[in-house]
C-alpha positions as CSV (number, residue, x, y, z in Angstrom):
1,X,4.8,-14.9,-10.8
2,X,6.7,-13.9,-14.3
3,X,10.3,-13.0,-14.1
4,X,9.4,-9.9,-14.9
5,X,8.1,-8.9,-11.4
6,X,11.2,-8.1,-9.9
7,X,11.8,-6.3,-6.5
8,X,14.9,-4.1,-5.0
9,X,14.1,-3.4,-1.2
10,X,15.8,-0.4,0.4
11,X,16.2,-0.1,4.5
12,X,18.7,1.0,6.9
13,X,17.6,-1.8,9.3
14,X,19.2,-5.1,7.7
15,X,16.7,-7.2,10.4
16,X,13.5,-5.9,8.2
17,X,15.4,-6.0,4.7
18,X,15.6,-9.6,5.8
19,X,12.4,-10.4,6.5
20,X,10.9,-8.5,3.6
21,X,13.2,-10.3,1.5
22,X,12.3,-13.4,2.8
23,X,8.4,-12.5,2.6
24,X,8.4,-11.3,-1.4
25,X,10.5,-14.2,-2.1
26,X,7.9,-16.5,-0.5
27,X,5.2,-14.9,-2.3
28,X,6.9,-15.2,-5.5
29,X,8.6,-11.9,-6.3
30,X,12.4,-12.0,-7.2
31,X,14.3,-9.7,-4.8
32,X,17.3,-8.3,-7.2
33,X,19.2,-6.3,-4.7
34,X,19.1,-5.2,-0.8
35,X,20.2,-1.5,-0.7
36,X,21.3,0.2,3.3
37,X,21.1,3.7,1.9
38,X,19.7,5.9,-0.6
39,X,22.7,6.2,-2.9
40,X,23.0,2.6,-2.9
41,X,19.4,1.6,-4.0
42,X,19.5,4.4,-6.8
43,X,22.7,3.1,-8.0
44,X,21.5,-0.5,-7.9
45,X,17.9,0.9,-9.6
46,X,20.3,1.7,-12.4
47,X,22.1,-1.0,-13.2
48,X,19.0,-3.7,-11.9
49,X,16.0,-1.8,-13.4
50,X,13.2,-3.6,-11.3
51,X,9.8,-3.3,-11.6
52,X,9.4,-2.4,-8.0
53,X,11.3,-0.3,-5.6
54,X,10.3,-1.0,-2.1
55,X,11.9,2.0,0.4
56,X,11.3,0.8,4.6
57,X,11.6,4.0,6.8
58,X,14.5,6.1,7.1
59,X,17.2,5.9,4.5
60,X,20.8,7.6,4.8
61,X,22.6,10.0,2.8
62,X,19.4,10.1,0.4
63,X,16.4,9.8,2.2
64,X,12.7,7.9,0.8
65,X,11.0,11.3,-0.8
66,X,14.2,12.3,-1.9
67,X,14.9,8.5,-3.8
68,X,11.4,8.2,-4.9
69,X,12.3,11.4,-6.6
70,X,15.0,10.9,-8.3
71,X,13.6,6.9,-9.2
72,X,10.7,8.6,-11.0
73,X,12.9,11.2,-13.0
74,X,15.2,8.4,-14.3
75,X,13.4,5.4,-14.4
76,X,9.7,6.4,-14.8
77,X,8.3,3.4,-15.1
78,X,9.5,2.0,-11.8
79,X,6.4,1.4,-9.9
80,X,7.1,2.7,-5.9
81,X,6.2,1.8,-2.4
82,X,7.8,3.5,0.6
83,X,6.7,2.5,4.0
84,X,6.7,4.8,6.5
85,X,6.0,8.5,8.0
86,X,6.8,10.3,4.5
87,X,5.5,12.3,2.8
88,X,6.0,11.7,-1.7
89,X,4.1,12.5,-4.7
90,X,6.4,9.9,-7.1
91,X,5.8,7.0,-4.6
92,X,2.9,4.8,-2.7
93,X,3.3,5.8,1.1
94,X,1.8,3.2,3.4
95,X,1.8,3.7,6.9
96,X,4.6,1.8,9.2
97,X,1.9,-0.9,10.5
98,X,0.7,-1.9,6.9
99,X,0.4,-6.0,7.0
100,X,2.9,-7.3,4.7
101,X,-0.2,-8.4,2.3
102,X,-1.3,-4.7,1.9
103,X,2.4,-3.6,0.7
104,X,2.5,-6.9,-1.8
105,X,-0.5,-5.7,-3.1
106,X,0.8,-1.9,-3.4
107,X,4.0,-3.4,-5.3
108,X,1.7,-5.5,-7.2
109,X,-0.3,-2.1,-8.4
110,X,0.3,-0.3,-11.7
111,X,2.5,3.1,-10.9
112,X,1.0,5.9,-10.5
113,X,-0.1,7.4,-14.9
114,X,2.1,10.3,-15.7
115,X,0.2,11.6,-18.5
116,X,-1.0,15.1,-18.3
117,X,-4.8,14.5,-19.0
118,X,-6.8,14.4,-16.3
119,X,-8.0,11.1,-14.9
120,X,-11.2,10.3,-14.8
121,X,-11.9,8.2,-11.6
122,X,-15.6,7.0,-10.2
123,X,-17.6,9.2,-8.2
124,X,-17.4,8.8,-4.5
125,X,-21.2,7.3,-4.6
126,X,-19.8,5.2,-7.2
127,X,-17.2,3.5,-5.3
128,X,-19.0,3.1,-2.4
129,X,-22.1,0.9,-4.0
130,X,-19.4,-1.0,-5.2
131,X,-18.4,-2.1,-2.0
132,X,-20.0,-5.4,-0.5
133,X,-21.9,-5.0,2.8
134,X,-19.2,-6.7,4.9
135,X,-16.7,-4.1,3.1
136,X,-18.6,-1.1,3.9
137,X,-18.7,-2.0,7.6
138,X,-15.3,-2.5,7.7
139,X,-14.9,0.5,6.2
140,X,-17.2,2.0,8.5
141,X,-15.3,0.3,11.9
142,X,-11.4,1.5,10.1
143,X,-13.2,5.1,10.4
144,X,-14.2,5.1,14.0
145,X,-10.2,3.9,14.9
146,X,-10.9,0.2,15.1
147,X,-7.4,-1.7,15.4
148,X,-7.5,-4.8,13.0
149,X,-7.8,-7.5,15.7
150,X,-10.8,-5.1,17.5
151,X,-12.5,-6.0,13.9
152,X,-12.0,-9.5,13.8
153,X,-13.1,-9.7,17.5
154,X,-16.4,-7.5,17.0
155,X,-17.0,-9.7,13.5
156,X,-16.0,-12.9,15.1
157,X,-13.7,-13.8,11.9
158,X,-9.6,-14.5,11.6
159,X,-7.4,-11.3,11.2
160,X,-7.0,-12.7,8.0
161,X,-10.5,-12.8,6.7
162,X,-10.2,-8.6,7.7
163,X,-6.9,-8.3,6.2
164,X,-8.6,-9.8,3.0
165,X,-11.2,-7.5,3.0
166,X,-9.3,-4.5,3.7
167,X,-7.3,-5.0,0.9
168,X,-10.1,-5.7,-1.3
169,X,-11.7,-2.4,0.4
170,X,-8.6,-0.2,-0.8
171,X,-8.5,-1.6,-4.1
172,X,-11.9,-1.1,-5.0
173,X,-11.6,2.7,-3.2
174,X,-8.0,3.3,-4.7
175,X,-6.7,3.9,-1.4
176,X,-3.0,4.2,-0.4
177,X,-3.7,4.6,3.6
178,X,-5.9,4.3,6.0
179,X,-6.1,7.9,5.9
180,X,-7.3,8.1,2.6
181,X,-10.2,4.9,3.8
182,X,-11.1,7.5,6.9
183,X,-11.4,10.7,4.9
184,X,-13.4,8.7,2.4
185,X,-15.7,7.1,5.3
186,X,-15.8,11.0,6.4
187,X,-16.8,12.4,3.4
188,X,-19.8,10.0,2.9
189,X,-21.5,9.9,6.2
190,X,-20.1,6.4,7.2
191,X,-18.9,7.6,10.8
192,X,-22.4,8.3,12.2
193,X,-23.6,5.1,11.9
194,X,-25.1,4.8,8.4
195,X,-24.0,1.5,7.4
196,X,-24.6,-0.1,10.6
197,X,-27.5,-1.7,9.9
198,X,-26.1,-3.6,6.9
199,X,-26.4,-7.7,7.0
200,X,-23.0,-8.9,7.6
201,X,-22.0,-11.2,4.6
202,X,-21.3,-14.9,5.5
């Protein structure tokens, strides 16, 4: 990975800011600074200007929606990713139980465009016959509340082979959550059964 794919993580809780140090670095990001608050991480944004902001859970004395905030007012091209129960237009919110893959992929994302013309994104029919068979009942099993290990059991494949997939699934579907993957699967019909009968992909 360029130098130019540089990381500042943000958490209260030094025992995750470890490990997600640790896991970017292994990956091949450079972690610039570790921030325990808010008003720390901004500060460091400002002087380190990473590509990446990465915001775990609950920050003091400026909290993630509030950071994310003030991140995209001054340093727009920051790209985002706060994990946890928050809600934030200026950032990528993943859920607390993302796999660690799923939030190096989010970092790895272009931010958000901030241009005022509307975007112009594939139909929902689209997206979804550009989804492989295997993805589409994956999709289809993440709608009906399927845990990640429940899906490798029921396809008889590694949690990694489903995490691989999953990611692939929420690229392709510009997904954020698996909230945005249900509502999708909702909004097509794929929760009644519909893609059931699809072969399985080797």
């Amino acid at each position: 990975m360029s130098e130019d794919r540089t990381v500042l993580v943000a958490s209260s809780d030094r025992l995750f800011a470890s490990a997600a140090r640790r896991y970017l670095e292994r990956i091949g990001w450079r972690v610039i600074a570790v921030a325990g608050d808010g008003l720390q991480a901004l500060a460091a944004v400002g002087r380190q200007r990473p590509t990446a902001v990465l915001v775990i859970s609950h920050l003091p004395r400026l909290g993630p929606a509030a950071l994310a905030r003030q991140i995209r007012r001054r340093h727009p091209a920051a790209h985002i990713v706060v994990v946890g129960n928050v809600q934030s237009k200026d950032a990528v919110v993943l859920p607390p139980d993302t796999p660690g893959e799923m939030v190096a992929l989010s970092l790895a994302s272009p931010p958000p465009a901030t241009s005022t013309e509307p975007i112009r994104r594939p139909s929902g029919l689209a997206l979804l016959r550009n989804l492989t068979s295997r993805e589409r009942l994956i999709l289809k099993l993440l709608a009906e509340g399927m845990t990640v290990r429940e899906i490798a059991s029921r396809l008889s494949v590694s949690l990694h082979t489903v995490r691989t997939h999953m990611q692939n699934l929420y690229a392709k579907l510009g997904a954020h959550s698996r909230l945005d993957v249900v509502r999708f699967a909702a909004e097509h019909g794929l929760v009644g059964g519909e893609v059931a009968s699809s072969a399985p992909e080797p």
